[in-house]
BAKE-741099 format. One record per atom (N, C-alpha, C): residue number from 1; atom name; x, y, z. Coordinates in nm, 2 decimals. Example, Ala and Ser with C-alpha at 12.3 -4.5 7.8 and 13.67 -1.06 7.14 Angstrom:
BEGIN
(1,'N',(1.32,-0.57,0.78))
(1,'CA',(1.23,-0.45,0.78))
(1,'C',(1.32,-0.33,0.78))
(2,'N',(1.28,-0.22,0.71))
(2,'CA',(1.37,-0.11,0.71))
(2,'C',(1.29,0.00,0.79))
***
This chain:
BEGIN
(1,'N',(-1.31,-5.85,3.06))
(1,'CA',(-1.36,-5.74,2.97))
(1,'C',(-1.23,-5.65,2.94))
(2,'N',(-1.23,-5.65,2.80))
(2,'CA',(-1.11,-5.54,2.77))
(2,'C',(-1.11,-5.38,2.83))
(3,'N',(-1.01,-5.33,2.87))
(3,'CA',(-1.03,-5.18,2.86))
(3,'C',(-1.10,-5.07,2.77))
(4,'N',(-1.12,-5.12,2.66))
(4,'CA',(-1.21,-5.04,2.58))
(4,'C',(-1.31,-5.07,2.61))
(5,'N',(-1.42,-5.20,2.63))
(5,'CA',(-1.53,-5.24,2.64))
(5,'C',(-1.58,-5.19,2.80))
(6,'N',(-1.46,-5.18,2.88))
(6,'CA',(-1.45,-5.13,2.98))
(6,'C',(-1.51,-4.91,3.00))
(7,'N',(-1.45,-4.87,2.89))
(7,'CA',(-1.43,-4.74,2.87))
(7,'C',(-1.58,-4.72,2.82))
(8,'N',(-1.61,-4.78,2.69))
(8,'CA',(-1.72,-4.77,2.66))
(8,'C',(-1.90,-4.80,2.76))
(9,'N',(-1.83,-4.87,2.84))
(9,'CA',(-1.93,-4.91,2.97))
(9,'C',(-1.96,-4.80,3.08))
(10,'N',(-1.83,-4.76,3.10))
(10,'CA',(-1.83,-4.66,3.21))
(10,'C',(-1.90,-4.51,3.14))
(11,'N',(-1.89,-4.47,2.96))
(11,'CA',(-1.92,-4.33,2.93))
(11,'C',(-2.07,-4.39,2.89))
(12,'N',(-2.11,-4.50,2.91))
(12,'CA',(-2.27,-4.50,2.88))
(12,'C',(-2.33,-4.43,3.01))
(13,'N',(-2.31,-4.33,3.10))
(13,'CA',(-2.39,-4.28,3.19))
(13,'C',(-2.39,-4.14,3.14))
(14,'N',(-2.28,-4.12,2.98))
(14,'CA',(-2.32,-4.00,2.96))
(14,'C',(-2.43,-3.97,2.85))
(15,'N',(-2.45,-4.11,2.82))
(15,'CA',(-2.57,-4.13,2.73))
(15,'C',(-2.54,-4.06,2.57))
(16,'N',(-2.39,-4.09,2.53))
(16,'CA',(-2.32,-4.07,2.43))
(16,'C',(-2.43,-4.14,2.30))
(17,'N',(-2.43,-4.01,2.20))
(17,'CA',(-2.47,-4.04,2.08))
(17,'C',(-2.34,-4.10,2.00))
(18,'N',(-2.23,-4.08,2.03))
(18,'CA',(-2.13,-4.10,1.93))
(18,'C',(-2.00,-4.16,2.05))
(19,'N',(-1.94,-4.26,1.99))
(19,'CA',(-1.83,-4.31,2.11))
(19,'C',(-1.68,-4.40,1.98))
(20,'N',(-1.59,-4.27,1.96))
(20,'CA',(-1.48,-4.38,1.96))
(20,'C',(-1.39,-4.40,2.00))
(21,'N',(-1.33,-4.49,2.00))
(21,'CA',(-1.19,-4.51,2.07))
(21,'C',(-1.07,-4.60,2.01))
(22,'N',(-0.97,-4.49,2.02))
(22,'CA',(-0.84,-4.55,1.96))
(22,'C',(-0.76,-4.61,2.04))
(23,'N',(-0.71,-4.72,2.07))
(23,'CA',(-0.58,-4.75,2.14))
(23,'C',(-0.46,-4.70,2.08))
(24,'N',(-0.37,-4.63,2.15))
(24,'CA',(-0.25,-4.60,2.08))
(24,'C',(-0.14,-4.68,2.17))
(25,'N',(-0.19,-4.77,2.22))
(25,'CA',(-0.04,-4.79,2.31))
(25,'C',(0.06,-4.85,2.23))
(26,'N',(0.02,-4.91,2.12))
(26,'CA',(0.16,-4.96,2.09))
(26,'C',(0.26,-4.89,2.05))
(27,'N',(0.19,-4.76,2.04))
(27,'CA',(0.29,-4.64,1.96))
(27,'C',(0.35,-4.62,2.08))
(28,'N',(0.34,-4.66,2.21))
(28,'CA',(0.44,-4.58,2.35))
(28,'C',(0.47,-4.72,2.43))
(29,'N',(0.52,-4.85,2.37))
(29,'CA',(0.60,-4.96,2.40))
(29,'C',(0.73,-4.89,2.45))
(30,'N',(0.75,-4.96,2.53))
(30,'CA',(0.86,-4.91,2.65))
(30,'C',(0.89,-4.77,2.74))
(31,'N',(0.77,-4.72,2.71))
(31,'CA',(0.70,-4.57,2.78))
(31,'C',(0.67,-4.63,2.95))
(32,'N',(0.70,-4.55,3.02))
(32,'CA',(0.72,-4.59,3.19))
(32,'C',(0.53,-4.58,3.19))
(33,'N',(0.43,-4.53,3.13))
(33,'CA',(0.32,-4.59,3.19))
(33,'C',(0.27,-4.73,3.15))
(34,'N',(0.32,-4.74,2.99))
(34,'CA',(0.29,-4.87,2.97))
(34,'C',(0.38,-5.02,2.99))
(35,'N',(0.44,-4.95,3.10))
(35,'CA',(0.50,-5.09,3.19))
(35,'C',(0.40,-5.13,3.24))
(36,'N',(0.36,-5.01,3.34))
(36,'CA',(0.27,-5.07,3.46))
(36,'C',(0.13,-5.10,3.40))
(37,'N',(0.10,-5.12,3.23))
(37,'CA',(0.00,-5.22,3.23))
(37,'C',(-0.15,-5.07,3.16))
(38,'N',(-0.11,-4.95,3.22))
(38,'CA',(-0.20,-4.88,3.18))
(38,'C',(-0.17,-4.81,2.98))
(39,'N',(-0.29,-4.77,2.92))
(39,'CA',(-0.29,-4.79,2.80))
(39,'C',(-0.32,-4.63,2.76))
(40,'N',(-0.28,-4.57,2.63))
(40,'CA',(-0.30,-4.47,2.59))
(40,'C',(-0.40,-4.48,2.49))
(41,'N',(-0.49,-4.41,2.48))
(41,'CA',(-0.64,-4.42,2.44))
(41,'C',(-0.65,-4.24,2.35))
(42,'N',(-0.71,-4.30,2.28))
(42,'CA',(-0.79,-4.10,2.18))
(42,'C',(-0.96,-4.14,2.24))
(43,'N',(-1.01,-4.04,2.30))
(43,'CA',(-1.14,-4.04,2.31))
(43,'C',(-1.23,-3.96,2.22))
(44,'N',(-1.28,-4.00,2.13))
(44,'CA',(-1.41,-3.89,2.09))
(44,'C',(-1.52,-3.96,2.12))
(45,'N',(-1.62,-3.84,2.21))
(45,'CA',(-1.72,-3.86,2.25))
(45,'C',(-1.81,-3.77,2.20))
(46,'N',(-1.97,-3.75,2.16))
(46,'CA',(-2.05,-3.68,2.16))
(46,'C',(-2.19,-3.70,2.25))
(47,'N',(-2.22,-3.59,2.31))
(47,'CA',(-2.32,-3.64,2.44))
(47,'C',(-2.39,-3.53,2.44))
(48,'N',(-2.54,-3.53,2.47))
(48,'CA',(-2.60,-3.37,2.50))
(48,'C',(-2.55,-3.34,2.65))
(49,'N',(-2.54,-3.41,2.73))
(49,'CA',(-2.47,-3.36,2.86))
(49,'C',(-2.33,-3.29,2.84))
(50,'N',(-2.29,-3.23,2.75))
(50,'CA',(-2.16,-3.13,2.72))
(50,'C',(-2.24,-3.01,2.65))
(51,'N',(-2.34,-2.98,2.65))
(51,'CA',(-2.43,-2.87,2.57))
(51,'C',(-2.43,-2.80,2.71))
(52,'N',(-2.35,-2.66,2.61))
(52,'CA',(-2.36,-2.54,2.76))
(52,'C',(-2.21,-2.53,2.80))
(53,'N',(-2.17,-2.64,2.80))
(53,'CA',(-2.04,-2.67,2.87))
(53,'C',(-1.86,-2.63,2.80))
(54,'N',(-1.79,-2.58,2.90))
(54,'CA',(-1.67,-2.56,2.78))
(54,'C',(-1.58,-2.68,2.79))
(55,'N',(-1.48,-2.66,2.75))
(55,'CA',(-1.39,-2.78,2.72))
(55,'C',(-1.35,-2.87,2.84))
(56,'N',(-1.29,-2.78,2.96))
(56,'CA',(-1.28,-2.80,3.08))
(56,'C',(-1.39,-2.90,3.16))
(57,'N',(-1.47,-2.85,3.17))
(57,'CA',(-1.59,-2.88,3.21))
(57,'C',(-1.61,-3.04,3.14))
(58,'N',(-1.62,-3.03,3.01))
(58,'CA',(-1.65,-3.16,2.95))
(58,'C',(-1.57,-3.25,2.97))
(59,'N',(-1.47,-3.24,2.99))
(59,'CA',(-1.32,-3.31,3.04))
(59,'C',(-1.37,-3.37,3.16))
(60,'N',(-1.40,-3.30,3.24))
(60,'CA',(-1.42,-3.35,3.42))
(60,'C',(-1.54,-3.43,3.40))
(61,'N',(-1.64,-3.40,3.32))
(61,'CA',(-1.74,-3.52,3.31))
(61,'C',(-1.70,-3.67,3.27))
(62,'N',(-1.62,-3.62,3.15))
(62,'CA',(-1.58,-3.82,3.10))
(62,'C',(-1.46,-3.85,3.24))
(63,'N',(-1.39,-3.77,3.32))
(63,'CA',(-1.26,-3.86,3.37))
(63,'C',(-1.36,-3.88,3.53))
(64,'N',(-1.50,-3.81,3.53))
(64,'CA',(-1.59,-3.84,3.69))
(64,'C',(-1.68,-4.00,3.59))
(65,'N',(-1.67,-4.01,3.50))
(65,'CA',(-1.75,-4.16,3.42))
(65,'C',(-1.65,-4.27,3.41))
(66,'N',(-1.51,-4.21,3.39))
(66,'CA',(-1.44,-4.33,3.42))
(66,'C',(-1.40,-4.38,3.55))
(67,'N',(-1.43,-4.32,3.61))
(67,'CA',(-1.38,-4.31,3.73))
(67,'C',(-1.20,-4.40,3.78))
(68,'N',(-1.26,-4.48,3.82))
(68,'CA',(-1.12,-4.61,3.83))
(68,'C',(-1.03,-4.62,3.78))
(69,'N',(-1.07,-4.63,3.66))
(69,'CA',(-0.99,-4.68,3.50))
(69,'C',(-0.88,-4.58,3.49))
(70,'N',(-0.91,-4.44,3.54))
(70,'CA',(-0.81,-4.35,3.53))
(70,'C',(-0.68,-4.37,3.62))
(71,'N',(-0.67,-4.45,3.72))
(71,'CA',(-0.60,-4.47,3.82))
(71,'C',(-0.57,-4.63,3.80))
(72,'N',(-0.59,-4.72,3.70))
(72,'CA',(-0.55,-4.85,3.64))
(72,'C',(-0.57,-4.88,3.49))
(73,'N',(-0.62,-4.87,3.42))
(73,'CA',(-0.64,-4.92,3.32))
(73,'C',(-0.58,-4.78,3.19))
(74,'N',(-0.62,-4.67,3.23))
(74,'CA',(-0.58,-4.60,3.14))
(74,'C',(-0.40,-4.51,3.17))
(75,'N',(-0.35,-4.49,3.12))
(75,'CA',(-0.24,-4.41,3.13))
(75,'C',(-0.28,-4.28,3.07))
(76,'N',(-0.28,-4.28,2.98))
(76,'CA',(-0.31,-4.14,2.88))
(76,'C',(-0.42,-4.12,2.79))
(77,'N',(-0.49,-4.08,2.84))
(77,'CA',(-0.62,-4.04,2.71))
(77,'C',(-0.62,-3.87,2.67))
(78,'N',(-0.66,-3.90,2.56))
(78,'CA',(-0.66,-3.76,2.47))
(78,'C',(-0.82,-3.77,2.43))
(79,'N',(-0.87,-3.66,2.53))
(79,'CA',(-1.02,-3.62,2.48))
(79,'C',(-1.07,-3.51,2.37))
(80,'N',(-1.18,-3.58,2.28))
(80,'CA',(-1.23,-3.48,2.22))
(80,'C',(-1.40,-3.48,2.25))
(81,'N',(-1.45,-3.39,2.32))
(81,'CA',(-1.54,-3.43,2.36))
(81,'C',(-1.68,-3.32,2.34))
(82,'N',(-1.79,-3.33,2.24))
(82,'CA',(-1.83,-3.25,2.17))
(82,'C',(-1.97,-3.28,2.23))
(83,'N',(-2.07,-3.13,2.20))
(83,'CA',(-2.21,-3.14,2.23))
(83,'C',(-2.31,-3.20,2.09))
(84,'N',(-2.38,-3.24,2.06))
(84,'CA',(-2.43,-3.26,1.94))
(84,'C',(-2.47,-3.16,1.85))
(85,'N',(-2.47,-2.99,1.90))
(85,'CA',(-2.48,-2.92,1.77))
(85,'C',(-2.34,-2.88,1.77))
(86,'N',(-2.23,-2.94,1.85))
(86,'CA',(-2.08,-2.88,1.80))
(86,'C',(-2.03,-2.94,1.63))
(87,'N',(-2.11,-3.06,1.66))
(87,'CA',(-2.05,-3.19,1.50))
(87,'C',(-2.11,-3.14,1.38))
***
């Protein structure tokens, strides 16, 4: 299973209306994370579980959903991560 199919697996416990994801690693070829294999990713997410919540907060929800991935699979992710009356 790829890392995105991977990503997208792990944020279905936030019960996301909206899920995309960019790979950017090829933009950081010979960058010391993407030696060791981990990938740089854009997240936009939209979930009612970030209703109420500030940016901080919404942050620690998607990197407690990926759990793992943050410590192998991902290097750098860039979150945007919105309630559904934010969009």
């Amino acid at each position: 299973m790829s890392v995105l199919e991977q990503i997208r697996q792990c944020l279905a416990s936030l019960e996301p209306q909206q899920v995309e994801i960019a790979d950017d690693s090829a933009l950081h070829a010979g960058h010391a994370g993407a030696k060791d294999g981990g990938g740089h990713y854009r997240l936009t997410v939209i979930s009612k579980h970030f209703t109420g919540l500030n940016t901080m907060q919404r942050h620690r929800l998607v990197y407690a959903a990926l759990g793992s991935l943050m410590k192998s699979g991902i290097h750098a992710l860039s979150i945007n991560a919105r309630a559904p009356d934010d969009a």
